[in-house]
C-alpha positions, -999 to +999 in steps of 0.1 A: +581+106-795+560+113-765+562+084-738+534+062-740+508+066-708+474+043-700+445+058-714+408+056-704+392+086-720+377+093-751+361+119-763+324+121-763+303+107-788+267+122-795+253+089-773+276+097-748+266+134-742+231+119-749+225+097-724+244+108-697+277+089-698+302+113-704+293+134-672+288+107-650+323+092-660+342+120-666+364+114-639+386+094-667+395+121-679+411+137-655+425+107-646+441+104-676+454+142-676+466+147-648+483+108-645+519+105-633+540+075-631+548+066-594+570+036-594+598+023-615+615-010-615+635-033-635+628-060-637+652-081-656+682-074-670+709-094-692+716-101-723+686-121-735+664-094-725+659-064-703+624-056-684+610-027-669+578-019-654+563+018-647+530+020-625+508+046-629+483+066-605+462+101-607+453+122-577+420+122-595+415+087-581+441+082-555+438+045-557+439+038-593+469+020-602+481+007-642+512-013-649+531-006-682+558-032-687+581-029-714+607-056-721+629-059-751+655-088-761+684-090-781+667-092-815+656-051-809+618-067-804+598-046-775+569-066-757+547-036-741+526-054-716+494-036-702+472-042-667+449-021-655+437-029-619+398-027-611+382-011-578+346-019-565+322+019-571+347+030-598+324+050-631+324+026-660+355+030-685+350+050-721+383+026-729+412+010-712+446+018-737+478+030-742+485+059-763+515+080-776+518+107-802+542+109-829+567+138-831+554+146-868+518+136-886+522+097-899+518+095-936+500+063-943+488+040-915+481+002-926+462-022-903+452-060-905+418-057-893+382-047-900+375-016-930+364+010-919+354+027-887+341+000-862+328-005-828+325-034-804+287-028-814+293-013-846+315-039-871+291-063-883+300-039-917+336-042-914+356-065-939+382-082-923+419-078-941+445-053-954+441-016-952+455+016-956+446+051-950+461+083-941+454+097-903+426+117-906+388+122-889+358+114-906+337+146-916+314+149-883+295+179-883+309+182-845+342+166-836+339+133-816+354+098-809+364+084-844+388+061-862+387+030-841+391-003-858+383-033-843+399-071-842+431-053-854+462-079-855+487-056-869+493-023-877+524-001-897+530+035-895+546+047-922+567+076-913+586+106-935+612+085-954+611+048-951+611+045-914+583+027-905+566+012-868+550-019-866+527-029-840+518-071-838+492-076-813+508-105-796+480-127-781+445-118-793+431-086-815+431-052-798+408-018-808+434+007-826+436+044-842+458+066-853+440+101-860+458+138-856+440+148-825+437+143-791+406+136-776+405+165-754+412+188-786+384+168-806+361+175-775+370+210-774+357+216-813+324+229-818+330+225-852+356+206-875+370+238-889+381+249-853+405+223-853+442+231-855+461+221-884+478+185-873+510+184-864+512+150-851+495+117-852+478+103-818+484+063-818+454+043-788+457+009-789+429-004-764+424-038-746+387-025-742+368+002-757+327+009-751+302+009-774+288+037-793+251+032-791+227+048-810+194+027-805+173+053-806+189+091-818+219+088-796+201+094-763+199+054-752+226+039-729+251+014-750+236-023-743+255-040-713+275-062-731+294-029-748+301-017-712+332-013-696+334-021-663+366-004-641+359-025-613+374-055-633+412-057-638+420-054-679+452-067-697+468-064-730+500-069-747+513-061-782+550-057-799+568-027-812+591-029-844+611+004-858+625-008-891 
C-alpha cells in the first residue's frame, strides 16, 4: 500500500481547461506532488487506543499545512481524521482529500451512495443505495476527472481473494472514487488509448470537491456555491476496516 497523503488536485475537466481554472489554480498540484510530511507526533498511546498525527506542507506553498491523524483502538478499528488549514489569497481548491493507491488493481469496489458518476452540482440523477462496479474510467473521448460519487456513507474494496477494506464515513457523507489512474496520468492522456494498462487502483476520499460546470459548453465558471474556497479550514473523518 502506498501511505495515504492530503490531496487537492484533480485532474482537469473540459470546464476547467475551459474557463480558466485549472491554470489559475494549478498551484494544487504541485502542492500536492511535491508534498512532504514535516512533523510527527503521538499522540496517545495505551491500550485502549494509540494516536498519531502527521502534518503536512509543500515548498510549493511554504505555509500550507494539513493534519492527518490516525488513531486505532483495541478492536483493530482505525479513525483517520483530516484538517486542512485555510490562508487568506490562497487559489480556490479543485478538492480537499486524502488519497492512497493500492499495491494491485481492486476487483470490485461497492459504495453506499448515489449511482452513478456525481458531482456536488451534478447528482440530482443519482439514486441513492447499494452499488457495485469494477475501477474503471468512463469512456471520455480525452481523459479527465471521473468516477466521483457523492453522499457516499460507505464503501468496500474487494481485493484478490477475500480480503476486503471497508471505509464508514464516520460523521457525515464524503465524495469518493476509486479508478486505476492518477490524476496527473489522466491529465497527461490525450487520448484514452494512451493510458497505461492499470496496475493499481487510486482510492480519494474528499471532504470537498468543486463542481464540474458545464452551463454553457464547458467554458462558464462552476456557480459559487460548487466552489472551494482554500482560505477556509476543511475537516473530515472516516474509518478503515481490513477484514
Amino acid at each position: 500500500w502506498r501511505a495515504p497523503r492530503p490531496a487537492y488536485w484533480r485532474a482537469p475537466t473540459e470546464n476547467d481547461l475551459g474557463c480558466g481554472f485549472a491554470w489559475s489554480s494549478s498551484v494544487w498540484s504541485a502542492a500536492e506532488s511535491w508534498q512532504r510530511c514535516c512533523e510527527r507526533k503521538i499522540l496517545r498511546e495505551g491500550e485502549e487506543a494509540v494516536g498519531i498525527r502527521y502534518v503536512y506542507t509543500s515548498p510549493a506553498m511554504p505555509e500550507l499545512r494539513t493534519e492527518v491523524v490516525y488513531t486505532v483502538d483495541s478492536s483493530g478499528c482505525l479513525t483517520v481524521q483530516v484538517c486542512y488549514h485555510g490562508q487568506r489569497g490562497r487559489p480556490q481548491l479543485p478538492l480537499l482529500g486524502l488519497r492512497f493507491a493500492t499495491p494491485v488493481p481492486v476487483e470490485t469496489v461497492e459504495w453506499l451512495g448515489l449511482s452513478g458518476e456525481t458531482y456536488p452540482d451534478r447528482k440530482r440523477g443519482g439514486a441513492f443505495g447499494w452499488h457495485r462496479e469494477p475501477p474503471h474510467i468512463p469512456p471520455y473521448l480525452v481523459p479527465q476527472e471521473c468516477g466521483c460519487h457523492m453522499d457516499t456513507r460507505s464503501a468496500i474494496l474487494r481485493l484478490a481473494g477475500s480480503q476486503r477494506l471497508v471505509l464508514d464515513m464516520e460523521k457525515q457523507p464524503l465524495a469518493f472514487s476509486a479508478i486505476p489512474y492518477t490524476p496527473w496520468q489522466l491529465e497527461q492522456a490525450a487520448h484514452r488509448e494512451e493510458l497505461p494498462e492499470p496496475v493499481r487502483t487510486v482510492v480519494t476520499l474528499c471532504g470537498a470537491m468543486r463542481g464540474v460546470g458545464g452551463i454553457d459548453s464547458w467554458m462558464s465558471d462552476v456557480e459559487p456555491a460548487y466552489h472551494v474556497s482554500a482560505e477556509e479550514d476543511i475537516a473530515f473523518s472516516f474509518r478503515i476496516l481490513l477484514d
